[in-house]
Every structure is written in structure tokens, then in C-alpha cells.
FIPA-192211 format. One record per residue (C-alpha): x, y negated, z negated. Coordinates in nm, 2 decimals. Each point is the difference from the previous one (the first is absolute). Last residue first. Example, Ala and Ser with C-alpha at 12.3 -4.5 7.8 and 13.67 -1.06 7.14 Angstrom:
[pt [1.37, 0.11, -0.71]];
[pt [-0.14, 0.34, -0.07]];
This chain:
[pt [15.58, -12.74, -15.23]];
[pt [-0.35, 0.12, -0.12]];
[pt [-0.15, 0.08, 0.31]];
[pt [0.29, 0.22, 0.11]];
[pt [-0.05, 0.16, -0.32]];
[pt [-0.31, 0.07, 0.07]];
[pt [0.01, 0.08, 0.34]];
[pt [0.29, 0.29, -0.14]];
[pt [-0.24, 0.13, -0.25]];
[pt [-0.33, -0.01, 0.19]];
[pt [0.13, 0.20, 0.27]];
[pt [-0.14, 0.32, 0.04]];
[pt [-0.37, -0.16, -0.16]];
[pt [-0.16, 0.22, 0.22]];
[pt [0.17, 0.25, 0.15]];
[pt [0.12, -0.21, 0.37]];
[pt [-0.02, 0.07, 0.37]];
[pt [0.29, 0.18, 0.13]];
[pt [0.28, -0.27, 0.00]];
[pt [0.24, -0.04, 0.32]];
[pt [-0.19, -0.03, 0.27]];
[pt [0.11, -0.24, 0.24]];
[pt [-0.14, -0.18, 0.30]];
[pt [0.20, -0.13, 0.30]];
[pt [0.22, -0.26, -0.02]];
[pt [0.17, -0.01, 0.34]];
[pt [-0.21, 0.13, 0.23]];
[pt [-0.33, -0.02, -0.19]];
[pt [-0.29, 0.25, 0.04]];
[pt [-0.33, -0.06, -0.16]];
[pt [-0.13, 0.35, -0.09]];
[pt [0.09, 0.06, -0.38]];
[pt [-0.01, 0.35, 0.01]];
[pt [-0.22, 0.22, -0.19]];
[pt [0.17, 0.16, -0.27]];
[pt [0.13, 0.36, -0.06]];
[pt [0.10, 0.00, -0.37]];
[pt [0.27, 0.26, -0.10]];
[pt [0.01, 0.30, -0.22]];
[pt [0.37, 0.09, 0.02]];
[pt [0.14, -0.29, 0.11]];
[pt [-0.16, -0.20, -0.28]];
[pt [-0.12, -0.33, 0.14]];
[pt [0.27, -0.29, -0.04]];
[pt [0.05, -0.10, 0.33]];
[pt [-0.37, 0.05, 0.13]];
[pt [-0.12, 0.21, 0.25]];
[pt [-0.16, -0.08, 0.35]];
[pt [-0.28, 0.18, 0.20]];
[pt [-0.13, -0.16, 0.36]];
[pt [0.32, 0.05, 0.16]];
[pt [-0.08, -0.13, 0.35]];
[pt [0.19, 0.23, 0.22]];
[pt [-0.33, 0.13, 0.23]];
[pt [-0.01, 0.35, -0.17]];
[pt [0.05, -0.17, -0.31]];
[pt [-0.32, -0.27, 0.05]];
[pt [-0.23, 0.33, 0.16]];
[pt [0.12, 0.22, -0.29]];
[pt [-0.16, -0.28, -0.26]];
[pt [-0.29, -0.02, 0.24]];
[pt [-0.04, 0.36, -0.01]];
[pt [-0.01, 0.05, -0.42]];
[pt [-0.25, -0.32, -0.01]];
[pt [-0.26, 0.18, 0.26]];
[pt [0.05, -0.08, 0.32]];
[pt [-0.30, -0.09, 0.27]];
[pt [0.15, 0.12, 0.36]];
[pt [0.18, -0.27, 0.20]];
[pt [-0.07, -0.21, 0.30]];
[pt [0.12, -0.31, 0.17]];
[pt [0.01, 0.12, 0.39]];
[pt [0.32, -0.12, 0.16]];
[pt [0.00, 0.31, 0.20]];
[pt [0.27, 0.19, -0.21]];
[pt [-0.23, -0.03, -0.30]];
[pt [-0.27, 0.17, 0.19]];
[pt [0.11, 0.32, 0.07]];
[pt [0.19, 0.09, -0.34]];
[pt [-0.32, -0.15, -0.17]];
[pt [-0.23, 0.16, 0.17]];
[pt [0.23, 0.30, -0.07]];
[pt [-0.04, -0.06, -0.40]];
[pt [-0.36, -0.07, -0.01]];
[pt [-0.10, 0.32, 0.09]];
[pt [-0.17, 0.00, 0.39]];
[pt [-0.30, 0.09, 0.16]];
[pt [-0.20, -0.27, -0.26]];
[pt [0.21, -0.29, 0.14]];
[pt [-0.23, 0.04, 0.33]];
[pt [-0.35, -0.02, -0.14]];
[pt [0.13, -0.25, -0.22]];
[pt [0.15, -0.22, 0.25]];
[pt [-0.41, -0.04, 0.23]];
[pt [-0.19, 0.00, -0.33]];
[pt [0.23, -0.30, -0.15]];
[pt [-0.05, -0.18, 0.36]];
[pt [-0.38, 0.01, -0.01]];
[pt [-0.02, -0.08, -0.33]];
[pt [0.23, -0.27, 0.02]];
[pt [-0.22, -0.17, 0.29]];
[pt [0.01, -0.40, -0.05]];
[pt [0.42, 0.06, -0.15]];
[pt [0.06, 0.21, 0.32]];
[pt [-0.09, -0.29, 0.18]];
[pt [0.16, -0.28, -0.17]];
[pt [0.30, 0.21, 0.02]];
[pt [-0.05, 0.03, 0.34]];
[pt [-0.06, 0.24, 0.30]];
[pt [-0.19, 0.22, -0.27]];
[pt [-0.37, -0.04, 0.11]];
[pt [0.12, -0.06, 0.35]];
[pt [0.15, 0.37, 0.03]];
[pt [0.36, -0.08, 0.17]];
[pt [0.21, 0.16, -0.34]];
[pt [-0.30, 0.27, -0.06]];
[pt [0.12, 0.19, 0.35]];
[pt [0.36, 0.01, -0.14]];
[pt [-0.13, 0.27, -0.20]];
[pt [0.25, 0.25, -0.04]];
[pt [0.07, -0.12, -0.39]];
[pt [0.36, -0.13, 0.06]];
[pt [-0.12, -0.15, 0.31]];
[pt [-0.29, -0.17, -0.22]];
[pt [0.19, -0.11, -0.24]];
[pt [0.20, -0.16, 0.24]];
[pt [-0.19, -0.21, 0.14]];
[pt [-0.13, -0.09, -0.37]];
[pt [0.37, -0.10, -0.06]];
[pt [0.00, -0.22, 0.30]];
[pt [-0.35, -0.17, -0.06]];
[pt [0.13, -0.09, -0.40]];
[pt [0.02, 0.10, -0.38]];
[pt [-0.10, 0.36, 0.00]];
[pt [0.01, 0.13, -0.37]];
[pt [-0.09, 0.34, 0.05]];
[pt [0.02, 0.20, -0.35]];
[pt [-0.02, 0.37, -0.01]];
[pt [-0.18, 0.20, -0.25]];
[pt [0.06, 0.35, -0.04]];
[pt [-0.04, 0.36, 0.16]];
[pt [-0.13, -0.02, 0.35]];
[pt [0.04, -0.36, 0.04]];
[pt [-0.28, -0.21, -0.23]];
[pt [0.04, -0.37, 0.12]];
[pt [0.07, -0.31, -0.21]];
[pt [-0.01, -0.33, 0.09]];
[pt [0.09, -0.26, 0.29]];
[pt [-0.14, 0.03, 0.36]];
[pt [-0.09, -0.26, -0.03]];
[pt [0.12, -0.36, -0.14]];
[pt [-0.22, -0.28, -0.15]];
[pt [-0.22, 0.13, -0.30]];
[pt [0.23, 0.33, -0.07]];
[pt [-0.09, 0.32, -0.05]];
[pt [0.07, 0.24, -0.33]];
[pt [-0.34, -0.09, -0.13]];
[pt [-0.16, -0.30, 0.12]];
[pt [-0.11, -0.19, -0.29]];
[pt [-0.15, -0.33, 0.05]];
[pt [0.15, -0.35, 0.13]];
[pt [-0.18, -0.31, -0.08]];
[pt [0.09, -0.20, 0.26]];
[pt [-0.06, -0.36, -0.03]];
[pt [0.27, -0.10, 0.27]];
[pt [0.29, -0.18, -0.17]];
[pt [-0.07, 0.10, -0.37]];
[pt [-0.13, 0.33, 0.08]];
[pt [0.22, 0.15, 0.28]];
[pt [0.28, -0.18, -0.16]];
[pt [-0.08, 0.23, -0.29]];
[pt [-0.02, 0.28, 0.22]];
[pt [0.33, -0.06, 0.16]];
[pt [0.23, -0.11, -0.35]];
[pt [-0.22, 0.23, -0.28]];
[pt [0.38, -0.07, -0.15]];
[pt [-0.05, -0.35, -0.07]];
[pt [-0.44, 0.07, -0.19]];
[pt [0.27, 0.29, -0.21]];
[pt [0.17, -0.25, -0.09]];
[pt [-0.18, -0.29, -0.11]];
[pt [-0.18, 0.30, -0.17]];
[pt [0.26, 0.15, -0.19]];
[pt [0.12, -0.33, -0.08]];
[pt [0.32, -0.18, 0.02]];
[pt [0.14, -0.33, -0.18]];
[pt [0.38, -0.09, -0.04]];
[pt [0.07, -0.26, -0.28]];
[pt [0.32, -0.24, 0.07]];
[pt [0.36, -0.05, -0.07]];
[pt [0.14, -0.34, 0.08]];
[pt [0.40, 0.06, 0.10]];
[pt [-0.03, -0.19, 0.31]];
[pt [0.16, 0.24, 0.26]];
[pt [0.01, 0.32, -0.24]];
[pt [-0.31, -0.04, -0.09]];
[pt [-0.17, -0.08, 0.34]];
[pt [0.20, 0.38, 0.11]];
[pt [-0.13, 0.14, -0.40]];
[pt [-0.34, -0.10, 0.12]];
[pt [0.02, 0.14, 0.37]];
[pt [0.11, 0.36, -0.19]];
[pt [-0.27, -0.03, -0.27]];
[pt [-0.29, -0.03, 0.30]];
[pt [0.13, 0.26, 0.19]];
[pt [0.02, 0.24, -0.31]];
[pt [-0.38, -0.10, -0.06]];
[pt [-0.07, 0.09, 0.32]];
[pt [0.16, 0.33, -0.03]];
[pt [-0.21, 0.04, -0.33]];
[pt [-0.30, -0.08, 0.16]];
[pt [-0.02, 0.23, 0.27]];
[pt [0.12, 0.32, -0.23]];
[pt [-0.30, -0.13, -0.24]];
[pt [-0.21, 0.03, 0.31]];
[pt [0.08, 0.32, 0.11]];
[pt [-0.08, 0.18, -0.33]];
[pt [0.04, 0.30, 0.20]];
[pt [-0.24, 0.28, 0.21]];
[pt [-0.20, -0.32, 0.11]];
[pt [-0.35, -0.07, -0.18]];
[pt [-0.25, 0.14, 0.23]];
[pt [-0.36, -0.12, 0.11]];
[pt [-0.28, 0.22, 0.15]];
[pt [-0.29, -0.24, 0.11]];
[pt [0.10, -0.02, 0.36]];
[pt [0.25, 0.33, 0.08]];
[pt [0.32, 0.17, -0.11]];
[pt [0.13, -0.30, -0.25]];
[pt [0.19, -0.28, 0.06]];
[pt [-0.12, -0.32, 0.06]];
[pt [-0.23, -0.15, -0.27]];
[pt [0.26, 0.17, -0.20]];
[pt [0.23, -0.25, 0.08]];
[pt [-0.28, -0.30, -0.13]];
[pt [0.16, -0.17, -0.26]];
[pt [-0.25, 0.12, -0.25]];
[pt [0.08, 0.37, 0.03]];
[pt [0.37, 0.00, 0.05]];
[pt [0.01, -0.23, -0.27]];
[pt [-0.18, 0.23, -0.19]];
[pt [0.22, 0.28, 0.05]];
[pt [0.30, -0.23, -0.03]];
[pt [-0.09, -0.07, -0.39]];
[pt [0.04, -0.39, -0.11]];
[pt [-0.28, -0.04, -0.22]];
[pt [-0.17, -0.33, 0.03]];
[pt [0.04, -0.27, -0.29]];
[pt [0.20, -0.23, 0.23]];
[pt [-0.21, 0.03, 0.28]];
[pt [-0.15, -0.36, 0.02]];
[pt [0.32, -0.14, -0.02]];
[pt [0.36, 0.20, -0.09]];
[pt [-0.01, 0.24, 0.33]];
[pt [-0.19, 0.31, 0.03]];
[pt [0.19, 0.27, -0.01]];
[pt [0.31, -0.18, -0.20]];
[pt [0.33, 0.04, 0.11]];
[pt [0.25, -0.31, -0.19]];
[pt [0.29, -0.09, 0.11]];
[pt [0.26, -0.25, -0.21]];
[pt [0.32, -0.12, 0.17]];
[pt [0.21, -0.13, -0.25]];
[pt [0.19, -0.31, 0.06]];
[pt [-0.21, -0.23, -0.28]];
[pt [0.14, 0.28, -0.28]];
[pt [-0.17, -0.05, -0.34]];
[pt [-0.23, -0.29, 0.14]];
[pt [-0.05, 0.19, 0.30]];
[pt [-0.10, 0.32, -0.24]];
[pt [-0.24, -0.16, -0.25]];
[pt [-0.16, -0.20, 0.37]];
[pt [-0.03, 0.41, 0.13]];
[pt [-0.17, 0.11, -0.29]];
[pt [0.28, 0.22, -0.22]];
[pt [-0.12, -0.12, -0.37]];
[pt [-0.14, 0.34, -0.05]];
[pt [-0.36, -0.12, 0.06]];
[pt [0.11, -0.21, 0.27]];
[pt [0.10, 0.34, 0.20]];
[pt [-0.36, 0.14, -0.08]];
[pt [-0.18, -0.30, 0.18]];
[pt [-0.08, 0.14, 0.37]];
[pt [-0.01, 0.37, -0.02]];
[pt [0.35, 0.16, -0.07]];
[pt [0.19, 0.06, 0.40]];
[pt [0.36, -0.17, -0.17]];
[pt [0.33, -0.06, 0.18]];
[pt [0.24, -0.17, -0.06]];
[pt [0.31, -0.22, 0.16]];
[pt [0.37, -0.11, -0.08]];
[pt [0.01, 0.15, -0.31]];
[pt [0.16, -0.21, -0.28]];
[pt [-0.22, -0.15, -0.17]];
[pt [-0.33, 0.24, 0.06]];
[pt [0.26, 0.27, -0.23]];
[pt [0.03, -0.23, -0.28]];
[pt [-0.41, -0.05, -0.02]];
[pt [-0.07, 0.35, 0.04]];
[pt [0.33, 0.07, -0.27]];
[pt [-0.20, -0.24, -0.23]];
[pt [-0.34, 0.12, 0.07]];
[pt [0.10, 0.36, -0.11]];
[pt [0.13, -0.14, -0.29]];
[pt [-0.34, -0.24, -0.08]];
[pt [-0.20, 0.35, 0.05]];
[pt [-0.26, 0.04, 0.26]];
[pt [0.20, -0.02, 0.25]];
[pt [0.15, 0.38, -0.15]];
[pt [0.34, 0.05, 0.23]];
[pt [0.09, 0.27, 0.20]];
[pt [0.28, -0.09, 0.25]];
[pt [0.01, 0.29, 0.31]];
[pt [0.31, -0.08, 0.29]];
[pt [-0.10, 0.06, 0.31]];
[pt [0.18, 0.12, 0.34]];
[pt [-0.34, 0.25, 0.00]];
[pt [-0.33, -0.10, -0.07]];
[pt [-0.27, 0.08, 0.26]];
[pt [-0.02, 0.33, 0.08]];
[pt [0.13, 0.14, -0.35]];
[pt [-0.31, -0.15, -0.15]];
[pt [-0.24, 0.20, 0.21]];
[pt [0.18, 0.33, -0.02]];
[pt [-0.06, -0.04, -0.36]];
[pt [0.28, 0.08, -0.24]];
[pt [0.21, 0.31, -0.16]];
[pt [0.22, 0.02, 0.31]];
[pt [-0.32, 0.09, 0.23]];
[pt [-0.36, -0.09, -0.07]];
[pt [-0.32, 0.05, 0.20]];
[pt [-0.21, 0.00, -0.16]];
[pt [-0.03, -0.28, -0.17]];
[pt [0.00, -0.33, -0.04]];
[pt [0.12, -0.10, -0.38]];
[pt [0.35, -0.14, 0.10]];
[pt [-0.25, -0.23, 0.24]];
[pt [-0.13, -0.19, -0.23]];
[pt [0.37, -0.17, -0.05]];
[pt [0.15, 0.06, -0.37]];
[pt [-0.16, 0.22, -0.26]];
[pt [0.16, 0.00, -0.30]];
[pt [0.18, -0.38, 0.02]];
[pt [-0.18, -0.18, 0.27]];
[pt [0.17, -0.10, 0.31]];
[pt [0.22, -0.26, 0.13]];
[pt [0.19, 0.10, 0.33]];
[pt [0.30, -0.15, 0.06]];
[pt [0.09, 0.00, 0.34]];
[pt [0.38, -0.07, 0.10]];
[pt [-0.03, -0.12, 0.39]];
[pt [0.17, 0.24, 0.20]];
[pt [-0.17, 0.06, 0.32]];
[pt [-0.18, 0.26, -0.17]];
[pt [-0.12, -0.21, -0.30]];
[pt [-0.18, -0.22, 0.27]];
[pt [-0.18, 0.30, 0.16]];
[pt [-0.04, 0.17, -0.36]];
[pt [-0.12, -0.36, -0.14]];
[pt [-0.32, -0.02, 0.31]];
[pt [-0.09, 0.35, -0.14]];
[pt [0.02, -0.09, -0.35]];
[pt [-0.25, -0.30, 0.06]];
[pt [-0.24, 0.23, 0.23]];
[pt [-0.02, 0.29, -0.18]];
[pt [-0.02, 0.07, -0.39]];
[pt [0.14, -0.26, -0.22]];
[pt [0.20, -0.33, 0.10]];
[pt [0.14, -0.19, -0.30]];
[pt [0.37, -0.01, 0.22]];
[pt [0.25, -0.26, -0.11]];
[pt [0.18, 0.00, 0.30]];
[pt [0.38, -0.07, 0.02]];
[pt [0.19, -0.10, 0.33]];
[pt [0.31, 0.01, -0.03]];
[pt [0.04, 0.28, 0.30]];
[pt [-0.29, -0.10, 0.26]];
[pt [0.15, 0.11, 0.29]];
[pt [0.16, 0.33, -0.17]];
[pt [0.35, 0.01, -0.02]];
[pt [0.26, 0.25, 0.19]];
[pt [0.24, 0.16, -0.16]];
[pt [-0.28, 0.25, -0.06]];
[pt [-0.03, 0.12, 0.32]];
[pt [-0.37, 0.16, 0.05]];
């Protein structure tokens, strides 16, 4: 990080009601690249997330420390006329907000979105809801559910009739990066016309996006796609294998990396067999193909077939656990673990990394991720003048 050098979005103030994952996560990204996020939170017990635990580190939630660092924490009472005041003061001059509250909780305070344009008409309002501010208004936002009713766990899972959620709230991850997308070409029509506008994004307009293939699949040839366990509906061979001590992934993307596959494997013989001589093919006999690697990968740990096949142009890698992906990203220069300016040297905060990579304005971390209410004082005052 070199400090001399500005953020991209330096000036840029963001009044942040986000609580939990997906607002504060699409804030942190912004808040990285150096726009000054205020977070709003409740005076006592601030953002859910404080409260979700184990684990905890630093005297807080693991979970809340993912997702708010380069903030600055403002708790204020909305319910109070002096809590609305400084809401109201701080909506004026931020350049943008954020809010994920169900549809109508913001007007309650005064904050709506038409209470804020008249207060500010270049602010950039954005709201996350999970089910949009119609018909699913009075739904409950959770990403679990979401998951469930917007059909990804219709797909993944270890066989038919055995659905999964995803091993993270992937959806509320989804929809905060769009919702950061969606802020950043609002502020770009904002600073060209100066009319501010109200930023929209679902969990479930998002999550039916990010389905991309199999929701083509359905909406262009009325597919209904089913669960298929580690496989893949269009490309084989492409899943998980058992080598002799782990799981290894083979993610085989085309004829020339099948080809060699099966070199690397010492079974060419499978690369001219007519059940396999396409990827069409080997997708209309998986089972066959999937008995024909595994018995092979299985005289082998994961590790060499990995040595042996990577050289071959054969995309493989063994199954890593959080601890080995994290060694995989140093061993291979990436850095994946930052720490903020101000943490205390001697107990300091390993954060993920921010992974968008800028030349020239990369991002900075310079705050560890706030106590609650750390900064009331000074916002206040700065509020006040």
C-alpha cells in the first residue's frame, strides 16, 4: 500500500445503514478503495453480527471483522428525534447510502429514499432487499432461504433429492458486489449530471444473474436442471475423484486437455474410444468415463497426480481445506492476508485481502474494523459544524 497515494474513490462519503453481510460487504470493497464509510449502528449492540459467535478474535466476532474494516462506527438511537437529527445531517452530506432494512423501515425514520433526495437530490441511495419492494416486500431476507427458493440448491447437493446450501452465505456476497456495481455507475451519471438516484438489488434478482448457464438453460431452452453432485451438466470429465489419499478435482475444459489427461494417466487408449472422442460424447457416457479416471487416480495421492498432470496442461488440484488454500495464494505470490495501519503491532489483525488489483490506486487498509460507536464523538462534531 503507498499511502501518498489516494484511494479511487477518496471524497467519497457513504452513509452506511448496512447490517450483517451483503450491504457491509459491498461498503468494505468501496471503503477499501478509499471512500470514507460511515457505518450507522445501534447504540449497545451495533451490527448483528458483533453478537455471532464463535469464533471471535480481538474482543469481536470473526464474522463482523470480515466485513467491516476502513470504517468508521456512528451509533445513533433512530428512534430518538437526536438520533434522527444527526441521520438526517449525515444523509446531506454523503455522497451515497446504503441500507438492506425490509422495504418501509428507512421512511419510518424519516430516511425513505424521496425524504433523502429531497434532503440531498445527488445522493445515491441503494437499497438490498431479498425479495424486492413489490410483492416480496414483507418476505424475510435470509440467504439460506434464498438459496432455497431461488433454486441453487435445486443444484448442488451429492445426489437427486439431496439438496445443499453452499458452505457460505454466497448469495449475500453476490449481491453486495452487485450492489457496489450498481452505486459506482450511479455516482459516474452523478457526477456527469449531478441527479442522484435510488439503486435497487435483490437477493433473488441476483442470485436468478449469477445461476448465468443453468438459468440460460431454463429460460432459453426449458431446462430444468437437477442436482448433479460434484459433475457438471455440459462438460466431462469435470468433478471430483478419490486419489489414494484425498480428493482431486479434474476440471477438463476441452478435446486437447482430455488428450492429455489420458497421456498423463497411461491411457491414451480412452482418448480414440468413440464414447469419449468428444465432449458431447463423454458428457452421453460420464459414468463410463468417471469409472475409467477413477480406477487410475486411485494408484496415486493426490499430490503427484498433481505434480504430473499440471505440467501437461491438465487443470487439476487436490480439494484444500481453508488453511491450504491460504498457503496455496502465498505460495503462488498472491498475498491473501493483509493488516491494517492502525492495528496493534503486537496483537495484530490478519485480514483477507481486498482482491481487485489496481496499478496505480490500489486498495488501502488503514483502519481495523471499528468498536462500536469508536467515533461517535468526532462524526458528531463534524455533523454539527
Amino acid at each position: 500500500m503507498n499511502a501518498a497515494v489516494p484511494g479511487p474513490l477518496s471524497g467519497v462519503v457513504i452513509a452506511d445503514f448496512g447490517r450483517v453481510l451483503a450491504a457491509p460487504y459491498a461498503t468494505m470493497l468501496l471503503a477499501d478503495l478509499g471512500a470514507d464509510v460511515i457505518k450507522v449502528e445501534r447504540p449497545g449492540s451495533g451490527d448483528d453480527t458483533r453478537a455471532w459467535g464463535p469464533p471471535r478474535a480481538h474482543g469481536e466476532s470473526t464474522y463482523f471483522l470480515s466485513v467491516n474494516r476502513n470504517k468508521r462506527s456512528l451509533a445513533i438511537d433512530l428512534g430518538t428525534e437526536t438520533g434522527r437529527r444527526d441521520a438526517r445531517e449525515l444523509v446531506r452530506r454523503a455522497d451515497a447510502l446504503f441500507e438492506n432494512f425490509r422495504p418501509g423501515t428507512m421512511g419510518k425514520y424519516g430516511l425513505s429514499y424521496e425524504e433523502a433526495n429531497a434532503l440531498n437530490p445527488g445522493i445515491v441511495y441503494c437499497s438490498v432487499t431479498g425479495f424486492g419492494a413489490g410483492g416480496g416486500a414483507a418476505l424475510p431476507g435470509y440467504d439460506l432461504l434464498v438459496q432455497a427458493v431461488g433454486g441453487l440448491m435445486s443444484v448442488t447437493g451429492p445426489a437427486p433429492g439431496q439438496p445443499v446450501k453452499t458452505g457460505v452465505a454466497l448469495v449475500d456476497v453476490l449481491t453486495g458486489l452487485h450492489a457496489a456495481v450498481g452505486v459506482l455507475a450511479a455516482l459516474r451519471h452523478r457526477d456527469a449530471t449531478g441527479e442522484g438516484q435510488h439503486v435497487e438489488v435483490s437477493l433473488l434478482s441476483t442470485l436468478l444473474s449469477s445461476m448465468v448457464n443453468q438459468a440460460g438453460g431454463y429460460t432459453l431452452a426449458g431446462q430444468v436442471p437437477g442436482i448433479l453432485g460434484n459433475r457438471h451438466p455440459s462438460i466431462a470429465p469435470y468433478e471430483v475423484y478419490q486419489a489414494a489419499d484425498r480428493p482431486l478435482v479434474v476440471a477438463v475444459g476441452n478435446d486437447r486437455q482430455f488428450l492429455a489427461l489420458c497421456r498423463g494417466l497411461g491411457a491414451e487408449e480412452l482418448a480414440t474410444d468413440a464414447r469419449f472422442a468428444s465432449n458431447q460424447d463423454r458428457v452421453a457416457h460420464v459414468d463410463a468415463l468417471a469409472g475409467e479416471i477413477s480406477a487410475r487416480l486411485v494408484l496415486r495421492t493426490a499430490a503427484e497426480w498433481f505434480d504430473l498432470l499440471t505440467p501437461l496442461g491438465v487443470p487439476c488440484g487436490p480439494v484444500n481445506d481453508l488453511a491450504g488454500a491460504f498457503d496455496l495464494a502465498e505460495r503462488l505470490g498472491l498475498s491473501p492476508c493483509v493488516t491494517p495501519a492502525d492495528s496493534d503491532p503486537d496483537d495484530p489483525l490478519c485480514l483477507v485481502a481486498n482482491p481487485i488489483g489496481l496499478s496505480r490506486t490500489p486498495p488501502r487498509y488503514e483502519r481495523r474494523p471499528p468498536r462500536l460507536g469508536e467515533h461517535t464523538d468526532d462524526l458528531r462534531r463534524w455533523l454539527d459544524s
